[in-house]
C-alpha positions as CSV (number, residue, x, y, z in Angstrom):
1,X,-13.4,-16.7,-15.9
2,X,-16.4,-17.4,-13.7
3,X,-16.2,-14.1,-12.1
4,X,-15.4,-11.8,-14.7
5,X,-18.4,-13.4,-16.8
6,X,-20.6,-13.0,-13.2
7,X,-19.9,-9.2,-13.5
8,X,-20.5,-8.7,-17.0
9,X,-24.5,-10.0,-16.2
10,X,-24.6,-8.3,-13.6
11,X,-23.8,-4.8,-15.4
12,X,-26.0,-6.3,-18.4
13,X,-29.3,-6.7,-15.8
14,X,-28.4,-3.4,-13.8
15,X,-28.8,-1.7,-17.2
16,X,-32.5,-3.5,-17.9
17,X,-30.6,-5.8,-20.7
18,X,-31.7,-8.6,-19.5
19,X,-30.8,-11.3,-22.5
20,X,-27.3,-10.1,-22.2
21,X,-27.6,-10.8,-18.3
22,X,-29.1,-14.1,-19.1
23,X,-26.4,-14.9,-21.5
24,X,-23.1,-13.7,-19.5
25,X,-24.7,-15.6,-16.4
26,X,-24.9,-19.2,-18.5
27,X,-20.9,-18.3,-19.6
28,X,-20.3,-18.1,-16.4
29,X,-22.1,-21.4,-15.3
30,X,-20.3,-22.9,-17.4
31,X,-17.3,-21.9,-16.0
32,X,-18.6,-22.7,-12.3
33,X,-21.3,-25.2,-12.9
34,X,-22.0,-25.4,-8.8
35,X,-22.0,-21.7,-8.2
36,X,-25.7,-21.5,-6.6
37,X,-25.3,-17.3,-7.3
38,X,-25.2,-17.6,-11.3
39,X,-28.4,-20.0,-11.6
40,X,-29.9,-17.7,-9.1
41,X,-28.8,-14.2,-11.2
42,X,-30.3,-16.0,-14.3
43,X,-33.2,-17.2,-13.2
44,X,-33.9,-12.9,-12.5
45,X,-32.8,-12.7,-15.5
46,X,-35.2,-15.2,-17.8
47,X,-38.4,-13.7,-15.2
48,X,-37.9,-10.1,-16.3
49,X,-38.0,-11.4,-20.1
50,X,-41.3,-13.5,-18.9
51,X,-39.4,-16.6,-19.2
52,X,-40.9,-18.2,-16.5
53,X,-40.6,-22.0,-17.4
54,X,-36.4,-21.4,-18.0
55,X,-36.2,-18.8,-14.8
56,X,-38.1,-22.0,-12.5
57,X,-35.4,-24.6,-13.9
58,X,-32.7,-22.2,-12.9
59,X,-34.7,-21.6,-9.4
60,X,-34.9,-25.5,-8.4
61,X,-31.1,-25.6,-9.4
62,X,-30.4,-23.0,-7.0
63,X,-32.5,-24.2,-4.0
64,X,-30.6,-27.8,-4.7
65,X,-27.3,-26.7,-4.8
66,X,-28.0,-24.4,-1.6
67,X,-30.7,-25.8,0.2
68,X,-30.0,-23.4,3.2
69,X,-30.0,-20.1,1.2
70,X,-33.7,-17.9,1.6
71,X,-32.8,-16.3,-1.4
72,X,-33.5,-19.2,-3.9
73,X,-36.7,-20.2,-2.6
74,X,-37.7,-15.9,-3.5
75,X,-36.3,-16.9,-7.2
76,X,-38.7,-20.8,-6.9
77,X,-41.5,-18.7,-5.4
78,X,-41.3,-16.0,-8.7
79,X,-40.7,-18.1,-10.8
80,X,-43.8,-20.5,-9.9
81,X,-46.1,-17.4,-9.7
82,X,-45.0,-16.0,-13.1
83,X,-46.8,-19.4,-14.6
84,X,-49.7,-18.7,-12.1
85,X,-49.3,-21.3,-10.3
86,X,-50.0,-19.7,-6.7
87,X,-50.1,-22.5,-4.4
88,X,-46.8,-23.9,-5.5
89,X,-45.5,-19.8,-5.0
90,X,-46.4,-19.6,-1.8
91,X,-45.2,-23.4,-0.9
92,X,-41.7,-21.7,-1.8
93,X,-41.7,-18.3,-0.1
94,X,-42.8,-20.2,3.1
95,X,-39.6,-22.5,3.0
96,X,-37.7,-18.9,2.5
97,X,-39.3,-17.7,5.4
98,X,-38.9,-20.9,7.4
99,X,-34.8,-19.9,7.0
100,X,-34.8,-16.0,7.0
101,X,-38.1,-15.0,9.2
102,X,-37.4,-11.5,8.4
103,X,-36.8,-11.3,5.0
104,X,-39.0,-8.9,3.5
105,X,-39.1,-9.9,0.1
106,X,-40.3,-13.4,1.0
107,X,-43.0,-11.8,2.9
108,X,-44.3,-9.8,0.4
109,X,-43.5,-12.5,-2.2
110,X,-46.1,-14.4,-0.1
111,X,-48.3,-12.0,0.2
112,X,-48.9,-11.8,-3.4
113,X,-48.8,-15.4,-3.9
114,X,-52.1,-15.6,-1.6
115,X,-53.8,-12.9,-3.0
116,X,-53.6,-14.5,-6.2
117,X,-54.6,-18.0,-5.5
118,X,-57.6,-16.0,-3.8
119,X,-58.9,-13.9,-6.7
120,X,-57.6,-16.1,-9.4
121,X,-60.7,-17.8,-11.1
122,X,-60.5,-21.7,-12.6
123,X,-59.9,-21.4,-16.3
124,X,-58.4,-18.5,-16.3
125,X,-59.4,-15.1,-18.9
126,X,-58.1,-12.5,-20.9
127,X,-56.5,-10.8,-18.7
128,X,-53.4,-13.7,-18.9
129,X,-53.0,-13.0,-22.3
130,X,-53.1,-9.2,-22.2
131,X,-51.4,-9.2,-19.0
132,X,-48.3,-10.9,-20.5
133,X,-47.5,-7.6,-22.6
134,X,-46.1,-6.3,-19.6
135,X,-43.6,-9.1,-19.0
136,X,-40.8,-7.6,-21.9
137,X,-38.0,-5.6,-20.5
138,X,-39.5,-2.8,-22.4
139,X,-41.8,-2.3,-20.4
140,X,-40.3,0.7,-18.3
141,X,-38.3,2.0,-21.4
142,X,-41.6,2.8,-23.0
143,X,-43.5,4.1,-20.7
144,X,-40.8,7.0,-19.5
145,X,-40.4,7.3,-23.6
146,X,-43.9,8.7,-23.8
147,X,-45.3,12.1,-22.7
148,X,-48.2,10.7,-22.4
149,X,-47.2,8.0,-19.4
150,X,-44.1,9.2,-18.5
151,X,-46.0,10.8,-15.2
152,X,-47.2,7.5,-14.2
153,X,-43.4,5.9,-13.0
154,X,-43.5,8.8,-10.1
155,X,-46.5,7.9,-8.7
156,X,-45.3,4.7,-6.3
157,X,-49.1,2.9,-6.1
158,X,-49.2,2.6,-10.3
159,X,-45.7,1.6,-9.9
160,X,-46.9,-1.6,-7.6
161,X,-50.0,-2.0,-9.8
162,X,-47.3,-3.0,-12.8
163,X,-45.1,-5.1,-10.7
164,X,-47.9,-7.3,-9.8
165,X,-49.0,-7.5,-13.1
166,X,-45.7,-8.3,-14.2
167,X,-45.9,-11.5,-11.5
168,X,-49.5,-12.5,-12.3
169,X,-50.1,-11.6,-15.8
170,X,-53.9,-12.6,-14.6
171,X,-54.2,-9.8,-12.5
172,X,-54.7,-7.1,-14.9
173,X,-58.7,-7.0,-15.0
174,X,-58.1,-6.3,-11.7
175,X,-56.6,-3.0,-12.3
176,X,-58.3,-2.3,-15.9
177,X,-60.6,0.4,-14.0
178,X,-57.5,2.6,-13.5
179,X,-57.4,4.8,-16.6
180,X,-53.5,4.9,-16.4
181,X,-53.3,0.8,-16.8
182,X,-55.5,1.3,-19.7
183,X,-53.0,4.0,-21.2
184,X,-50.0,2.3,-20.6
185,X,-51.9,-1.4,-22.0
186,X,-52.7,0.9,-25.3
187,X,-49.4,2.0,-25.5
188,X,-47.7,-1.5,-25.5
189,X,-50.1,-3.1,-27.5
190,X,-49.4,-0.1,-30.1
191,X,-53.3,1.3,-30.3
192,X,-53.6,4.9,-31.0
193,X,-56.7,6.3,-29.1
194,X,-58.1,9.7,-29.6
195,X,-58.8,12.1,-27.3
196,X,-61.5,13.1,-26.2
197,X,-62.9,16.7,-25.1
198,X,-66.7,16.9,-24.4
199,X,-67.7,14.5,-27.5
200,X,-66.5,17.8,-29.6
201,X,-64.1,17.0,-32.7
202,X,-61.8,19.0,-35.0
203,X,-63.4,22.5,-36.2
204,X,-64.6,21.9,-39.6
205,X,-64.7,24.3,-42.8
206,X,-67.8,26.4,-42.8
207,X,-70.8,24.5,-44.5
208,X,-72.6,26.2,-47.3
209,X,-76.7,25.8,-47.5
210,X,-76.1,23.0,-50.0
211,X,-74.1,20.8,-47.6
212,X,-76.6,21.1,-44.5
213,X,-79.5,18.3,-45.3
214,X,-76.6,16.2,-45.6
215,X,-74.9,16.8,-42.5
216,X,-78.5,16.3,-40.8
217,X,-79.0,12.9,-42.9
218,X,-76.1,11.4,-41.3
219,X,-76.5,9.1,-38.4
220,X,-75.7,11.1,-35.4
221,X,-72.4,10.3,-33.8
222,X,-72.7,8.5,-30.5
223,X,-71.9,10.3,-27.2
224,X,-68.6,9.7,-25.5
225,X,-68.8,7.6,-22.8
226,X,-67.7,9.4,-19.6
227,X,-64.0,8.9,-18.3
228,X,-63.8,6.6,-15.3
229,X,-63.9,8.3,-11.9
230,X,-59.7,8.0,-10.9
231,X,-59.4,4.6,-8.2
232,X,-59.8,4.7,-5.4
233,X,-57.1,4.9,-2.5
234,X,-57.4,1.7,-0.3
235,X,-56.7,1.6,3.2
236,X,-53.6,-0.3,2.3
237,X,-52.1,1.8,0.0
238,X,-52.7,5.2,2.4
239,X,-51.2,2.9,4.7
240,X,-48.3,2.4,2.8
241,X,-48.2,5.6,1.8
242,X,-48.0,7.2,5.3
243,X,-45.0,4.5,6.3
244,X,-42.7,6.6,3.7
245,X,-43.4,9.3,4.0
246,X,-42.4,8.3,8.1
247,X,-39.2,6.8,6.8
248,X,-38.1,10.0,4.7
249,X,-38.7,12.3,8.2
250,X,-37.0,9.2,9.8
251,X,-34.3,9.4,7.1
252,X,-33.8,13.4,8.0
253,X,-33.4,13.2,11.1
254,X,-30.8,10.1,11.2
255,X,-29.1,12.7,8.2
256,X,-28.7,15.6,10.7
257,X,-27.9,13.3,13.6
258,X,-24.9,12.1,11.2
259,X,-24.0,15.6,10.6
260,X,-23.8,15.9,14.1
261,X,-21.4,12.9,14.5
262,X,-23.8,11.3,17.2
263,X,-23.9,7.8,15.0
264,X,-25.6,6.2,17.5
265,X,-28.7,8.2,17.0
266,X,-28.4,8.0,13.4
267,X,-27.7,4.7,13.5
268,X,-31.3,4.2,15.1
269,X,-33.0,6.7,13.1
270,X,-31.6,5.2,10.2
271,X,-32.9,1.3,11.0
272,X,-36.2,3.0,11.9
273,X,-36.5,4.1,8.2
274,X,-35.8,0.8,6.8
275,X,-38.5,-0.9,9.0
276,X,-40.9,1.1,7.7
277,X,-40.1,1.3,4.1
278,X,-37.9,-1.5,2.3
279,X,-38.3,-0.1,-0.9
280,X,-35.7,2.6,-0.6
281,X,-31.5,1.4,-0.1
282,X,-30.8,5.1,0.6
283,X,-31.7,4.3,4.3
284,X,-29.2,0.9,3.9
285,X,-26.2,2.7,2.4
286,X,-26.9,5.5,4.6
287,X,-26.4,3.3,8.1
288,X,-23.5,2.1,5.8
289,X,-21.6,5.3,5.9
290,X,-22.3,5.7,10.2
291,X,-21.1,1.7,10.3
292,X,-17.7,3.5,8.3
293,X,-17.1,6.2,10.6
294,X,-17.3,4.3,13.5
295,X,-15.3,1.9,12.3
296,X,-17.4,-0.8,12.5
297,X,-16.3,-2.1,9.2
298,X,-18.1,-5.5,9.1
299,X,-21.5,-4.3,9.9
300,X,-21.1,-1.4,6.7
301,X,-20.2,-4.6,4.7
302,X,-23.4,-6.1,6.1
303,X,-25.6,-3.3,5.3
304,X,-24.0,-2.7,1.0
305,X,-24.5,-5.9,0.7
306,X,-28.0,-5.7,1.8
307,X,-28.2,-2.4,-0.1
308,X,-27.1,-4.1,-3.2
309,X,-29.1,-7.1,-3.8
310,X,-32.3,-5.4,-2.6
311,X,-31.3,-2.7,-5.4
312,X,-31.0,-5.3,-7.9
313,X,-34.6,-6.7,-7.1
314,X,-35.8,-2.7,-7.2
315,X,-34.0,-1.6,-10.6
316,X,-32.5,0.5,-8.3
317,X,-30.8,4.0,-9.8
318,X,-27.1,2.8,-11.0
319,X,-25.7,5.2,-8.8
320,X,-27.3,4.1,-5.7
321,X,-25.8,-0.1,-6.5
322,X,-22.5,2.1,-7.0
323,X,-22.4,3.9,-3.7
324,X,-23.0,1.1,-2.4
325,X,-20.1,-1.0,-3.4
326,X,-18.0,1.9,-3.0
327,X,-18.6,2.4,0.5
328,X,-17.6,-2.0,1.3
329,X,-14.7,-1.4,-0.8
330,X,-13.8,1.4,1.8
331,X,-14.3,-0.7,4.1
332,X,-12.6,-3.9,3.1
333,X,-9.5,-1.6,2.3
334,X,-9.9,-0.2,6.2
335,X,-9.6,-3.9,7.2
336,X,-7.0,-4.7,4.8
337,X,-3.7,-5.7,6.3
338,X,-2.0,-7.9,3.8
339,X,-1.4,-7.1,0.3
340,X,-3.9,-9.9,-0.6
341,X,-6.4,-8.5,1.4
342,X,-6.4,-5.3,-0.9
343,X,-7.7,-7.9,-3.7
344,X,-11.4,-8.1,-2.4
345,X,-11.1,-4.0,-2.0
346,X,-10.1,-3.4,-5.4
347,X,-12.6,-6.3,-7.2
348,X,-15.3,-4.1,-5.3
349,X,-14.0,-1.1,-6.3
350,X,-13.7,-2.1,-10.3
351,X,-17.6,-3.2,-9.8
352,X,-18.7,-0.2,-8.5
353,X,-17.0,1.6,-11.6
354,X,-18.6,-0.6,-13.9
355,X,-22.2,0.5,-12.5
356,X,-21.6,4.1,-12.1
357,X,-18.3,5.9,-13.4
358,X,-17.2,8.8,-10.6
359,X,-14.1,10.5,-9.6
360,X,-14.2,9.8,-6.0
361,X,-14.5,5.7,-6.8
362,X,-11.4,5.5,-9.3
363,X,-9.5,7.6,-6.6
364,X,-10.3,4.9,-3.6
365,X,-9.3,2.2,-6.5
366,X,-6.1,4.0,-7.3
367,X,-5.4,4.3,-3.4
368,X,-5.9,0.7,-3.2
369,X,-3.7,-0.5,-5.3
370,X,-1.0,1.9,-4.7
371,X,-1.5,1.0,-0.7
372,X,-1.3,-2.8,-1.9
373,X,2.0,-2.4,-4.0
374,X,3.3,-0.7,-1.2
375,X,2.1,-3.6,1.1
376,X,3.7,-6.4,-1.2
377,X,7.1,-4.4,-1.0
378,X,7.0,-4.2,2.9
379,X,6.3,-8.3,2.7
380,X,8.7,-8.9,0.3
381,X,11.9,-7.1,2.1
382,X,14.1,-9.8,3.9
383,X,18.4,-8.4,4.2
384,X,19.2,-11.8,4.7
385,X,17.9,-13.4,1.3
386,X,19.3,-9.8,-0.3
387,X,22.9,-10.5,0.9
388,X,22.8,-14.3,-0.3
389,X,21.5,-13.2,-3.6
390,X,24.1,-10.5,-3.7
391,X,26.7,-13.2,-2.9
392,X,25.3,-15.8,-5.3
393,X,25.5,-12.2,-8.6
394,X,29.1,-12.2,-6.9
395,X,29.9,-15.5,-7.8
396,X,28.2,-15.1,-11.4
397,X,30.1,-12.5,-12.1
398,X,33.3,-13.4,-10.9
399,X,32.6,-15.9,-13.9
400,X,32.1,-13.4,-16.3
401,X,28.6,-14.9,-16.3
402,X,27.3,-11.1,-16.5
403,X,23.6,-11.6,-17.5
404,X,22.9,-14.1,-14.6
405,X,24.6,-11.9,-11.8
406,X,22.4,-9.0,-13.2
407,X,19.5,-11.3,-12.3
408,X,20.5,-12.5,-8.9
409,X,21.1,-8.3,-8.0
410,X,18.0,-7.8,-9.2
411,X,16.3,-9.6,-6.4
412,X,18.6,-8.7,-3.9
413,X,17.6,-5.1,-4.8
414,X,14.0,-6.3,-4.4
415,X,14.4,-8.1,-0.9
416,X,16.2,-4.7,-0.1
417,X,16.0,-1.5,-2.3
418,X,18.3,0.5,0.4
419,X,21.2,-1.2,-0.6
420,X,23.7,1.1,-2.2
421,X,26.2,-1.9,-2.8
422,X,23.9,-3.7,-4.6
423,X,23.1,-0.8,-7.2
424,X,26.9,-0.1,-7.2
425,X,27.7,-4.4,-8.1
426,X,25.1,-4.2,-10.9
427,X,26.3,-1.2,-12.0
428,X,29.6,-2.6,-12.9
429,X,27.5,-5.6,-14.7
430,X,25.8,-3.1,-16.5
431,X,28.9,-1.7,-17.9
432,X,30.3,-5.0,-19.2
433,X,27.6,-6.1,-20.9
434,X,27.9,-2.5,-22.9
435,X,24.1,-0.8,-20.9
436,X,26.3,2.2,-20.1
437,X,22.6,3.9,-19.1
438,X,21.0,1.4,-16.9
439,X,24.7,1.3,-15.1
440,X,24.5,5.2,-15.0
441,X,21.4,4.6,-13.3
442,X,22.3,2.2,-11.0
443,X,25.3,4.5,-10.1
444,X,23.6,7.5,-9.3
445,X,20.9,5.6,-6.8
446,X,23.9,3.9,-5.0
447,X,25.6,7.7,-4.7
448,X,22.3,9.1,-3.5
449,X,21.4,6.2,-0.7
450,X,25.3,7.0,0.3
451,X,26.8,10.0,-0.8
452,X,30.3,8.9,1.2
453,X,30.5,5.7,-1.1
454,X,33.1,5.8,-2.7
455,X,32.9,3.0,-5.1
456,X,29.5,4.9,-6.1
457,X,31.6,7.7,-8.0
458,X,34.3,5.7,-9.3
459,X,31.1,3.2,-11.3
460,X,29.6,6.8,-12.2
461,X,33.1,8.0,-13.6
462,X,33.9,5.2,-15.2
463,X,30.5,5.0,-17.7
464,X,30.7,8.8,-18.5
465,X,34.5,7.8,-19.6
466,X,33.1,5.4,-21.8
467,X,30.5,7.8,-23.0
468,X,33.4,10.0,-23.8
469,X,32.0,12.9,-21.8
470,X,35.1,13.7,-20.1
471,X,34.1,16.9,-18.4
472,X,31.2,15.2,-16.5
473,X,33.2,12.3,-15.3
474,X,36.1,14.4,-14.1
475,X,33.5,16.3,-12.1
476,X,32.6,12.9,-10.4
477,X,35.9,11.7,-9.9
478,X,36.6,15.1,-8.4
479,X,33.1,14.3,-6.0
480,X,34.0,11.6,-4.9
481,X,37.7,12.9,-3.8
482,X,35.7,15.6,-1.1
483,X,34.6,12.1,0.6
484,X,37.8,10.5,0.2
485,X,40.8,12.7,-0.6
486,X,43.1,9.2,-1.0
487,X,40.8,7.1,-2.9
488,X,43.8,5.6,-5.7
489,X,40.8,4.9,-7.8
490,X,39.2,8.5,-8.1
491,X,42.4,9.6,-8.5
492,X,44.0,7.9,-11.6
493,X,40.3,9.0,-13.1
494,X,40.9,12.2,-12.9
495,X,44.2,11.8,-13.9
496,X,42.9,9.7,-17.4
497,X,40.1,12.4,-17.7
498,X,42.8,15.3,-17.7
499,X,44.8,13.5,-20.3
500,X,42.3,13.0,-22.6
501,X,40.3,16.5,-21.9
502,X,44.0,18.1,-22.8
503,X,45.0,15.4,-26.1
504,X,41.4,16.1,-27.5
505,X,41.8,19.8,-26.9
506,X,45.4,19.7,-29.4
507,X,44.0,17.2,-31.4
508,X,46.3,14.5,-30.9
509,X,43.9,12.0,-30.2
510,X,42.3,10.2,-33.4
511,X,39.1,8.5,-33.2
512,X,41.0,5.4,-33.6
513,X,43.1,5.6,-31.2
514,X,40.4,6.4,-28.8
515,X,38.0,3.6,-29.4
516,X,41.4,1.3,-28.5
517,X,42.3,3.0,-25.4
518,X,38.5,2.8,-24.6
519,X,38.9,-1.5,-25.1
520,X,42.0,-1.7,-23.5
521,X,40.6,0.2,-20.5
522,X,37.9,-1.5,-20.7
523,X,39.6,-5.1,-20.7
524,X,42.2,-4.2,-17.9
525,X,39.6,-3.2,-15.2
526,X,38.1,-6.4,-15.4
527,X,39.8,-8.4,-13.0
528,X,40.0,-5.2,-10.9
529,X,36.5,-5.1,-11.2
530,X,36.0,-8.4,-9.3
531,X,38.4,-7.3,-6.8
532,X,35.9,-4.4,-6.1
533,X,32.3,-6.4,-6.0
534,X,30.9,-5.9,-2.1
């Protein structure tokens, strides 16, 4: 199913396997060829593998089948900027703004688009070829392999320098003056360099008076050129840098005004943070959890939802998506108030579990579905339809029709499980079709909904009989007779459970003869048996 196929990709491009994604999104097209979402997922998808011409196919489907939707025209504007063509990219993120004004990544999606139809020269250079090394997916899994770059993936203006160069493959001589782009471009092009310190190489074996005029008749080895001074810090980037590090004192204070329980201030402390810095969903999911306390379950909905797509355009920690979708599954169960209603909560709770296995998610799923089950009885309970259906297993059995009237007190018991005449009718089917332990069943539940039924104890009686434990059916015949002392029923079992407890103890009894007094018993209730359904 569409869904199920949606949620596999979606796993597969949280994880970085992004031809997995791509493939469980295009199963899941072709389940739901007019779902805008799947061409959109898999257009993310072919970009991060650099597959820019299949990733803007998928984008124009998107934006036709959902005209209205921001979010596609981000996907047109990537896509179009991946093949450098910049004019076309920022045609598209302006549409996306024209519908969502405020979306972020549409403004910084246009942002980028300008700046590279501005330094983007006619006929292009090397730096598209060399710059299309970083569009694989293993991109990030190399660099944090190696000591040598690891280092690099904390420091956030490096990190920007490699998304860029991952949307305009042609802005890498741009960057080539940072020594870390020229470390991480050696490293994926597979070139070895050797370091370097002060032009001096390995210590060599001592050289004997022999070897010296031939050490001075080689050429002299050039010097090493000096390393380049480290970039620069523009007034953008200090810019930026200063914004979070004002959302993360932003973020501490809306955590100890949560602490606090004043949500409102929180709530404003929290929003201030995501103004200023709208790479970082721990402010979303944060305002999330206020929204929950408060109880203003649609808005934390709002805000996970939010948290989660921005996450998935970040290659966002797992465990961040996860909190996410664990805090609107919270809150679709808070809102739930049908049985049916539980299905969104649990689908959301099942997703969160697939990004990030935790104890306190599978313990929200299991309260969901237990709450739903419970919900589904509660919806399902109507007397009136259990005392027709009990009528209609009368009538079946009357007709010795035992299998059907099992059936029909079946539902009755599930329109309404209280019933102990019910469990005591089907108890008595039970018996004739020879289930002597789903009737003992049924006979203890109708005794313990009414211990004064009498008809309860005689069923319960009657099947240990015909198990031939004696002793406990005496005992229940002799239960029943402290509710009623007159019962003729409970009393000629006592009476048959006496006789045969006293015949087995002098052995008069033969196995024989016991099996025959068990069918004739057996046979001779019958009609009595009918007389007795309630």
């Amino acid at each position: 199913m569409a869904d199920e196929a949606k949620g596999k990709g979606n796993a597969a491009f949280a994880a970085g396997r992004f031809e997995e994604a791509a493939r469980h999104f295009g199963d899941a097209i072709a389940l739901a060829p007019d779902n805008h979402v799947l061409y959109s997922n898999r257009s993310a998808a072919h970009a991060s593998l650099g597959r820019y011409s299949e990733a803007l196919a998928d984008a124009e489907r998107t934006v036709a089948l959902r005209p209205d939707w921001a979010k596609g025209y981000s996907r047109l504007g990537a896509a179009h900027l991946g093949l450098g063509d910049a004019p076309s990219a920022a045609e598209a993120y302006e549409k996306g703004l024209a519908l969502d004004p405020s979306n972020e990544a549409l403004k910084s999606g246009l942002a980028q688009a300008r700046q590279a139809a501005t330094t983007r020269r006619p006929g292009g250079s090397g730096g598209d070829a060399l710059g299309k090394v970083f569009q694989g997916p293993e991109l990030w899994t190399k660099i944090a392999a190696d000591p040598t770059t690891r280092a690099y993936l904390d420091q956030p203006d490096f990190v920007q320098m490699l998304r860029e160069v991952q949307r305009n493959p042609g802005s890498l001589n741009t960057y080539l003056s940072d020594p870390r782009m020229v470390q991480v471009l050696t490293l994926m092009l597979n070139i070895k360099l050797q370091p370097q310190s002060n032009g001096a190489s390995e210590p060599a074996a001592p050289q004997t008076p022999k070897q010296q005029p031939e050490a001075k008749a080689r050429e002299p080895e050039p010097e090493p050129e000096p390393e380049p001074e480290p970039m620069e810090v523009t007034e953008e980037e200090k810019e930026r840098r200063e914004r979070k590090a004002a959302a993360q004192k932003e973020k501490e204070a809306g955590n100890a005004a949560y602490k606090k329980k004043d949500f409102d201030t929180a709530i404003q402390h929290y929003t201030k943070a995501m103004e200023l810095d709208d790479e970082d969903i721990s402010y979303t999911t944060n305002r999330a959890a206020v929204y929950l306390e408060m109880g203003k379950y649609d808005e934390c909905i709002k805000d996970c939802d939010k948290a989660v797509e921005r996450g998935r355009e970040l290659h966002a920690d797992f465990k961040m998506i996860s909190r996410a979708l664990t805090r609107k599954g919270t809150a679709l169960a808070k809102l739930s108030k049908t049985s049916k209603d539980y299905d969104v909560a649990i689908e959301t709770f099942q997703k969160a579990l697939t990004e990030h296995r935790n104890p306190d998610t599978l313990k929200k799923l299991n309260d969901a579905e237990r709450a739903k089950k419970e919900l589904e009885q509660q919806e399902y309970y109507d007397p009136k339809i259990a005392d027709e259906e009990r009528e209609k297993g009368n009538e079946f059995f009357k007709q010795q029709k035992y299998p059907e009237a099992v059936k029909h007190y079946t539902e009755a018991l599930r329109r309404n499980p209280k019933d102990p005449k019910v469990y005591s009718n089907r108890a008595a089917c039970y018996t004739k079709l020879g289930a002597l332990p789903e009737g003992l069943k049924d006979a203890e539940k109708c005794i313990e909904l009414d211990p004064t039924f009498s008809k309860g104890y005689t069923r319960k009686g009657a099947i240990q009989f015909f198990m031939k434990e004696y002793d406990k059916a005496l005992e229940t015949y002799q239960a029943g007779l402290k509710h009623d002392p007159k019962n003729q029923e409970l009393l000629d079992g006592v009476r048959r459970c006496v006789e045969q407890i006293n015949k087995a103890s002098r052995g008069e009894l033969s196995e024989e003869e016991m099996k025959e007094r068990q069918v004739k018993f057996f046979f001779s209730n019958t009609q009595e048996s009918c007389a007795s359904l309630y």
